[in-house]
Structure formats: C-alpha cells, structure tokens
C-alpha positions in Angstrom: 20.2 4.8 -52.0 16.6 3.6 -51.0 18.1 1.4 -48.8 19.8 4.2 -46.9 16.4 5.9 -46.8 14.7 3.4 -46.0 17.1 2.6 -42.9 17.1 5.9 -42.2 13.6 6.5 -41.7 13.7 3.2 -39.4 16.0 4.5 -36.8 14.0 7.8 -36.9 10.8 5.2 -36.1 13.1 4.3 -33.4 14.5 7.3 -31.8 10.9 8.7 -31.9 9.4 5.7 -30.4 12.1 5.6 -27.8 11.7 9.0 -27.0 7.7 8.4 -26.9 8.5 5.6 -24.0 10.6 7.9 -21.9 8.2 10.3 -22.1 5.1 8.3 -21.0 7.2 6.7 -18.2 8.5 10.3 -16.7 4.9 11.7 -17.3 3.9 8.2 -15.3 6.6 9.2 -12.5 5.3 12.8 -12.3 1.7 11.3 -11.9 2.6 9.1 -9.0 4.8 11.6 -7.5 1.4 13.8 -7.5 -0.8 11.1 -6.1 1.7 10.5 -3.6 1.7 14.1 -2.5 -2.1 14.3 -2.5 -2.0 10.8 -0.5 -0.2 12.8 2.5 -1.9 15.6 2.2 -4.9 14.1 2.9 -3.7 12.4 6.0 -2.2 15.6 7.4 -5.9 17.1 7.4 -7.5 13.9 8.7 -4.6 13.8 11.4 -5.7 17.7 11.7 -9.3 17.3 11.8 -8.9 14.1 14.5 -6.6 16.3 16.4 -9.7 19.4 16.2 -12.3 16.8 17.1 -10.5 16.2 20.1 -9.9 19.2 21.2 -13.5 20.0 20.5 -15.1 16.7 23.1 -12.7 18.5 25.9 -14.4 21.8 25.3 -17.8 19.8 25.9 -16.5 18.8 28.6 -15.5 21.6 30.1 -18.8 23.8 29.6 -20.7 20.4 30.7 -18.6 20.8 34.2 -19.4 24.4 33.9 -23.2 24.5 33.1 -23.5 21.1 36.2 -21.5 23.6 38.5 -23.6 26.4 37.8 -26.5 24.2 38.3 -25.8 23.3 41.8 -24.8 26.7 42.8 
C-alpha cells in the first residue's frame, strides 16, 4: 500500500513538474512574441520619424528658396 502511495505521489511530482516546464516555455514564447512585437514597433516609428525628418529638410528648403527670393526682390 505505501508503495502505491509512494508511486503515486511520484507521478504527481511528475505531471506537476511537467506541467511547470510547459508553462515556463509558453510563458517564454509569449515573452519573445512580445519583444518581437515591440522590436517592429520601434522600427516603424524610426522608419516614421526618418521619413518626418525628411520631409522636414525639404521644408527648409523651400522657405530658404523663399526668404533668398524675397531677398533679391
């Protein structure tokens, strides 16, 4: 009988700390998966902010045409 117990609390060791290791490697996955997602993120807005900048020196320019233009006038 304490031999059935005793094996019987041993697979329950098991199937807990089986369990345990799925858990920690899907909470691993979702962890990546998140990184990942900030990862892009963040080069979307640098892509965005390059993107902005340049927009921003052919706006400089322009008004630097504009104010040399006005100058000579």
């Amino acid at each position: 009988m304490r031999a059935k117990i005793a094996a019987d609390i041993n697979t329950l060791k098991a199937d807990v700390a089986h369990k345990k290791h799925d858990l920690d490697a899907k909470r691993a996955q979702n962890y990546a998966d998140q990184l990942e997602w900030e990862a892009n993120v963040a080069i979307d807005y640098a892509a965005a902010s390059i993107q902005q900048a340049e927009w921003a020196v052919l706006d400089a320019i322009v008004a630097r045409a504009d104010a040399q233009k006005a100058k000579a006038s």
